[in-house]
Backbone as CSV, one residue per row, in Angstrom:
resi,resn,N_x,N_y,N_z,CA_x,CA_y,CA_z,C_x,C_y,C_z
1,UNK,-22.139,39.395,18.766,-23.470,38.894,18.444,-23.399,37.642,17.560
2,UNK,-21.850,37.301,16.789,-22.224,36.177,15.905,-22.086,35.001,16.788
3,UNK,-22.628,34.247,16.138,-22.711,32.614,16.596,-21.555,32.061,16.360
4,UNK,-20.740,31.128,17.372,-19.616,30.398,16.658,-20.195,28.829,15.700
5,UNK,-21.427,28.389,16.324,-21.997,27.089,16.168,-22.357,27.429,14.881
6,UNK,-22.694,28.498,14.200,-23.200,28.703,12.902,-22.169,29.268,11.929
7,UNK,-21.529,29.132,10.802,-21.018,29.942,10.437,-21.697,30.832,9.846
8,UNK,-21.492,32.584,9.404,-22.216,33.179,8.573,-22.475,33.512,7.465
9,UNK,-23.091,33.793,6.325,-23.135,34.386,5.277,-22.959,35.510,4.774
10,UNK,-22.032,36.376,4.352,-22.063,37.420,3.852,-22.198,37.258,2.371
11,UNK,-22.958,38.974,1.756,-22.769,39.043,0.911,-22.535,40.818,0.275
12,UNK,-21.998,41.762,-0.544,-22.064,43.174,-0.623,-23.269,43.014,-1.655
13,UNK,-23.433,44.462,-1.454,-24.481,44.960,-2.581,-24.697,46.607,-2.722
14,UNK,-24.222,47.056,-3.505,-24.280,48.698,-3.744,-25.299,49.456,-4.028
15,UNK,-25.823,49.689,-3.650,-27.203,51.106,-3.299,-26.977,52.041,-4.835
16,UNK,-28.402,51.032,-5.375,-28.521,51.974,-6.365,-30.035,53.195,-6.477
17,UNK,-30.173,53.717,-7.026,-31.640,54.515,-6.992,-32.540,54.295,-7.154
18,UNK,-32.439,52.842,-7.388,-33.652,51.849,-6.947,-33.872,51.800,-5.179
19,UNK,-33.233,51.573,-4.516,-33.355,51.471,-3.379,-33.733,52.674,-2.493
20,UNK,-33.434,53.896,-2.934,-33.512,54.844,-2.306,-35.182,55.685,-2.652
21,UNK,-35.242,56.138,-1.281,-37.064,56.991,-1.335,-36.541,58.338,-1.350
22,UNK,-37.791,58.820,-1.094,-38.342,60.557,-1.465,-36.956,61.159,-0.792
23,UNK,-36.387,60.832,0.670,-35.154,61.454,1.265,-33.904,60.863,1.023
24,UNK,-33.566,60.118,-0.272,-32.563,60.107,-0.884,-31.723,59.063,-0.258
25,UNK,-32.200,58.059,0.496,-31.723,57.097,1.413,-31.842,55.817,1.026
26,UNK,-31.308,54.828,1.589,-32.352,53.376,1.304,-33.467,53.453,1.808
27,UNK,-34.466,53.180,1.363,-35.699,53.136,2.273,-35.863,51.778,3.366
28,UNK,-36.582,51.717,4.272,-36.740,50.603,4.881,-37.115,49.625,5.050
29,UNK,-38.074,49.564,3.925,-38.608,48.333,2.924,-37.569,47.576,2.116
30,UNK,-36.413,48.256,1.859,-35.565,47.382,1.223,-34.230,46.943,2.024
31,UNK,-34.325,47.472,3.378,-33.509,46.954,4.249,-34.329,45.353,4.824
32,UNK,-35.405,45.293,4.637,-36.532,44.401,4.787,-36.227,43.142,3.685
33,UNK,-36.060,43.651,2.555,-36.332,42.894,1.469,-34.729,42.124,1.506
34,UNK,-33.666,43.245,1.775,-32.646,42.606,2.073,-31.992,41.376,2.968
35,UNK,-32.765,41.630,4.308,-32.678,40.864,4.992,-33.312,39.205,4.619
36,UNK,-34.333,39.850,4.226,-35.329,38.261,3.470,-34.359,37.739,2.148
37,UNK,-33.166,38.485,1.576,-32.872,37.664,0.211,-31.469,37.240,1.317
38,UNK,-30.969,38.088,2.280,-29.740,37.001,2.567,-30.301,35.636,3.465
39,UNK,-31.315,35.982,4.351,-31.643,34.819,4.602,-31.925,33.098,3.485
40,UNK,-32.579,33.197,2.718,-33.208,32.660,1.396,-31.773,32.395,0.914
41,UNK,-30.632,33.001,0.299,-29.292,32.645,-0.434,-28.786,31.769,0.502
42,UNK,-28.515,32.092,2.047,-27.854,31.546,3.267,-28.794,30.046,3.302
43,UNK,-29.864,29.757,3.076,-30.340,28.478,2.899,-30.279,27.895,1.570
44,UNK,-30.499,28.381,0.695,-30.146,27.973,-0.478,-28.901,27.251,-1.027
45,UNK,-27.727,28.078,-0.545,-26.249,27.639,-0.646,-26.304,26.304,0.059
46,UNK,-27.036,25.897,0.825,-26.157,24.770,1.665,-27.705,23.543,1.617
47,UNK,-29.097,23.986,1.119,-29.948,22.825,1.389,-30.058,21.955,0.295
48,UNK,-30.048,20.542,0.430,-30.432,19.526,-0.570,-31.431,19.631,-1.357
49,UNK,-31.182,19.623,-2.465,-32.552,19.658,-3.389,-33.956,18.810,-2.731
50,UNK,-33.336,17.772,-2.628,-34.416,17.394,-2.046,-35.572,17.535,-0.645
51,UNK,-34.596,18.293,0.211,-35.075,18.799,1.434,-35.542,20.013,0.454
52,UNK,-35.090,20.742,-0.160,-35.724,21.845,-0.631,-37.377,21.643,-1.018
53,UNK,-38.100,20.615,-1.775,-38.702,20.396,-2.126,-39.751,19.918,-0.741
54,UNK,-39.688,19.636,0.437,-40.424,19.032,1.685,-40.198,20.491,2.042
55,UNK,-39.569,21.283,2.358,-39.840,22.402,3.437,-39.723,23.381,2.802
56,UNK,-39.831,25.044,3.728,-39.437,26.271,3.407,-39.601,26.560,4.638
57,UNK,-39.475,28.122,4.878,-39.120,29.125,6.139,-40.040,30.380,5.272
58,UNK,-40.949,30.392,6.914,-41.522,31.719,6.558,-41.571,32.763,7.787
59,UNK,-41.266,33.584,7.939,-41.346,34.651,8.784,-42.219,34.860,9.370
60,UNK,-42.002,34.788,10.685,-42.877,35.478,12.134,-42.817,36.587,12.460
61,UNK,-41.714,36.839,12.467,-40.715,38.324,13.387,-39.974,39.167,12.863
62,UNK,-39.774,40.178,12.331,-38.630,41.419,12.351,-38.270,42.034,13.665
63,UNK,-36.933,42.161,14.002,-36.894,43.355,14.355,-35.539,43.821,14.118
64,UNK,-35.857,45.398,13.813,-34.833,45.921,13.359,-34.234,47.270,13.844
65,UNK,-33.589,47.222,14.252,-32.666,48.622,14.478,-31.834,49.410,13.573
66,UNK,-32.515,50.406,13.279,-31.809,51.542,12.268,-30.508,52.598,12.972
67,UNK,-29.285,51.966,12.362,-28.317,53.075,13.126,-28.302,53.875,12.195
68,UNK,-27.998,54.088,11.364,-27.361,55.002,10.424,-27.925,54.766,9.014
69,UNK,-27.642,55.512,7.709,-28.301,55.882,6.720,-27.776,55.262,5.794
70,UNK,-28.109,54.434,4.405,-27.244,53.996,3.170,-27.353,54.830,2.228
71,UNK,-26.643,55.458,1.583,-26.681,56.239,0.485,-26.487,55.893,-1.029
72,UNK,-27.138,56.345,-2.309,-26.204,55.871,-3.135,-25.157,56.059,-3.456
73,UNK,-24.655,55.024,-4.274,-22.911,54.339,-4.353,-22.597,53.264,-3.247
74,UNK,-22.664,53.342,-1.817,-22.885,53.027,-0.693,-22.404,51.548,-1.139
75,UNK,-21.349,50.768,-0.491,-21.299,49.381,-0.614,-21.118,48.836,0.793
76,UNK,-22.268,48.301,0.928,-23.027,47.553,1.770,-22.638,45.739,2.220
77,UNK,-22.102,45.499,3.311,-22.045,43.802,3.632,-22.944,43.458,4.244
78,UNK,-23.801,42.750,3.760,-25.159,41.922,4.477,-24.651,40.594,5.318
79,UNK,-24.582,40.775,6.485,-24.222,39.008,7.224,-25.349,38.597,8.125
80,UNK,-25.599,37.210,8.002,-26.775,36.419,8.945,-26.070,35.076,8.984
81,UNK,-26.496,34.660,10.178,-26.121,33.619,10.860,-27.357,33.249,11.599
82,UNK,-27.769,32.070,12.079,-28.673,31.552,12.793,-28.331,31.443,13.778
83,UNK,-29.603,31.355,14.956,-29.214,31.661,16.481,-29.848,30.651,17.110
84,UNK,-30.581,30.510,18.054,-31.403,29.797,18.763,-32.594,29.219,18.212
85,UNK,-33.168,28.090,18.111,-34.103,27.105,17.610,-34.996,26.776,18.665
86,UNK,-35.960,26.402,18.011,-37.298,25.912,19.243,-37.775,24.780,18.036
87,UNK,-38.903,24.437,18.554,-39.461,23.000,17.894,-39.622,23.388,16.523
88,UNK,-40.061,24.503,16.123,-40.646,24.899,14.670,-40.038,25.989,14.351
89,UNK,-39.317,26.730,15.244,-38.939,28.275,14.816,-37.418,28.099,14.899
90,UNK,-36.865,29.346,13.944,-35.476,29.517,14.055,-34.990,30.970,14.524
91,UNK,-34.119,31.386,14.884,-33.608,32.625,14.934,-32.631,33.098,14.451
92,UNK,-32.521,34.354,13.514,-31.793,34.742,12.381,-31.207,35.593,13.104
93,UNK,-29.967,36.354,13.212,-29.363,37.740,13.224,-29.008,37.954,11.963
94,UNK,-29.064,39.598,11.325,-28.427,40.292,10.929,-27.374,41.497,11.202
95,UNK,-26.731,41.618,10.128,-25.740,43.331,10.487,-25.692,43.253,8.785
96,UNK,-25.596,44.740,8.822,-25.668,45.572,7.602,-24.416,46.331,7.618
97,UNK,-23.120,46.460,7.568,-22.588,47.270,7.711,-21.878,47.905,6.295
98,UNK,-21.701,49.167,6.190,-21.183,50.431,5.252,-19.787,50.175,4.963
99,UNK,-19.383,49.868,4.015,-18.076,49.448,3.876,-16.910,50.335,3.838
100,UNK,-17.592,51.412,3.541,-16.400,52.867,3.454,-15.951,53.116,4.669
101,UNK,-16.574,53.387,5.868,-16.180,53.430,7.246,-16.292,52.853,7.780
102,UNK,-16.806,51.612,7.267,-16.826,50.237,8.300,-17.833,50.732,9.392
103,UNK,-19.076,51.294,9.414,-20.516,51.458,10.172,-21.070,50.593,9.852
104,UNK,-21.796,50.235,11.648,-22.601,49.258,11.303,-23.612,49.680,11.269
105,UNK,-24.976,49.905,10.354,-25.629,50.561,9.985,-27.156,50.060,10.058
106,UNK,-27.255,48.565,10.466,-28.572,48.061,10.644,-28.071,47.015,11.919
107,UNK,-28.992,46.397,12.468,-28.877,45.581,13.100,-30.173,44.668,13.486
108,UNK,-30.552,43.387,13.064,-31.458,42.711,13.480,-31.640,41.023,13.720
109,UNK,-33.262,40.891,13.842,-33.339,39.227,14.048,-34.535,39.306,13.785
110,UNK,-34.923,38.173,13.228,-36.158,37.418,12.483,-36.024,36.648,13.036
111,UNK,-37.636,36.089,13.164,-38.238,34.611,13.548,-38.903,34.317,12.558
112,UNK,-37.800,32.976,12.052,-38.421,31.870,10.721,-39.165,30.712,11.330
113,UNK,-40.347,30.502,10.683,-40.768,29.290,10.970,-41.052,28.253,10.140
114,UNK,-40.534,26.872,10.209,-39.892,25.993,9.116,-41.262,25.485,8.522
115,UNK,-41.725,25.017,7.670,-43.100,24.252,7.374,-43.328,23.535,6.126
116,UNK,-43.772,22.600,5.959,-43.715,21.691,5.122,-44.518,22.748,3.425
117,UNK,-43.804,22.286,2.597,-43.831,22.772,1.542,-45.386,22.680,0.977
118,UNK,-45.847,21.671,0.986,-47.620,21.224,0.623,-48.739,21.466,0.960
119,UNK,-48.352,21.763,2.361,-49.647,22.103,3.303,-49.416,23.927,4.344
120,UNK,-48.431,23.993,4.156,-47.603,25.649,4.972,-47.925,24.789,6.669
121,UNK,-48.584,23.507,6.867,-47.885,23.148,8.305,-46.794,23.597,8.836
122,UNK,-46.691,23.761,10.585,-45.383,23.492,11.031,-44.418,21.875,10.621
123,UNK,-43.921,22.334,10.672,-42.142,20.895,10.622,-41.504,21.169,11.547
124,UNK,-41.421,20.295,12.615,-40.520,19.820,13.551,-38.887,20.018,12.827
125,UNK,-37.907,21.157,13.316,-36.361,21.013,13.193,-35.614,19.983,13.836
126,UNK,-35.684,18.963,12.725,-35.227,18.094,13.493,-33.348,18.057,12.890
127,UNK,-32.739,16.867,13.415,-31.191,16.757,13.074,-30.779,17.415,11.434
128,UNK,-31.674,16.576,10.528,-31.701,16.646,9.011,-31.365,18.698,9.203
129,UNK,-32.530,19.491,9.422,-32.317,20.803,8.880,-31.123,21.107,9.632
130,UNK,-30.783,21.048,11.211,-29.949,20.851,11.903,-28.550,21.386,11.052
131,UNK,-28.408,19.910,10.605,-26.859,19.553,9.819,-26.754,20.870,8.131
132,UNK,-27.825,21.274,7.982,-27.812,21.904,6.854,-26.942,23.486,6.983
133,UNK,-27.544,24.033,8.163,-26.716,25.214,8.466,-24.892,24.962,9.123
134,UNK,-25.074,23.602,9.184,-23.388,24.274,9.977,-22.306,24.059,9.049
């Protein structure tokens, strides 16, 4: 599923009892929230201050597939990479995988849509954001 044209971002993060609901799990709101902070770091690391200041990315789309359960202690690798582009939209994959057995434990893709910082307009992806992810 990864992209070679993109490289990806990983990052871990260990499941604390913050994350977990009433059945003692991560809940799925924070598999949500997760996905939205590696995306956000994965642009962050690599955009110009100054492009920072003309654009942002806001979400169209989830979708997500739940394989398996995070528990606490649980150390977790979050990776996203970008996929396919259209005039205004981008496409994200994720994987979540469990580091103890190496499960892959989530699996998804978001649709970001790029837009000028002042007005939440669309912005044309042009070369400039282009060159930022690779």
């Amino acid at each position: 599923m990864e992209n070679n044209t993109y490289p990806p971002f990983r990052f871990t993060i260990t499941v604390t009892e913050a994350h977990l609901d009433h059945l003692k799990h991560v809940n799925n709101v924070v598999y949500v929230q997760w996905l939205q902070d590696a995306a956000y770091h994965h642009w962050m690391q690599k955009v110009p201050e100054a492009l920072h200041r003309e654009v942002l990315w806001v979400v169209r789309r989830h979708e997500i597939d739940y394989l398996s359960g995070a528990f606490l202690g649980d150390v977790l690798e979050i990776t996203t990479w970008p996929g396919e582009h259209t005039g205004v939209t981008w496409q994200r994959h994720y994987t979540i995988v469990r580091l103890r057995d190496n499960q892959t434990i989530v699996k998804a893709t978001s649709i970001w849509a790029l837009v000028h910082r002042t007005n939440f307009r669309p912005r044309r992806i042009d070369d400039t954001i282009l060159q930022v992810l690779r």
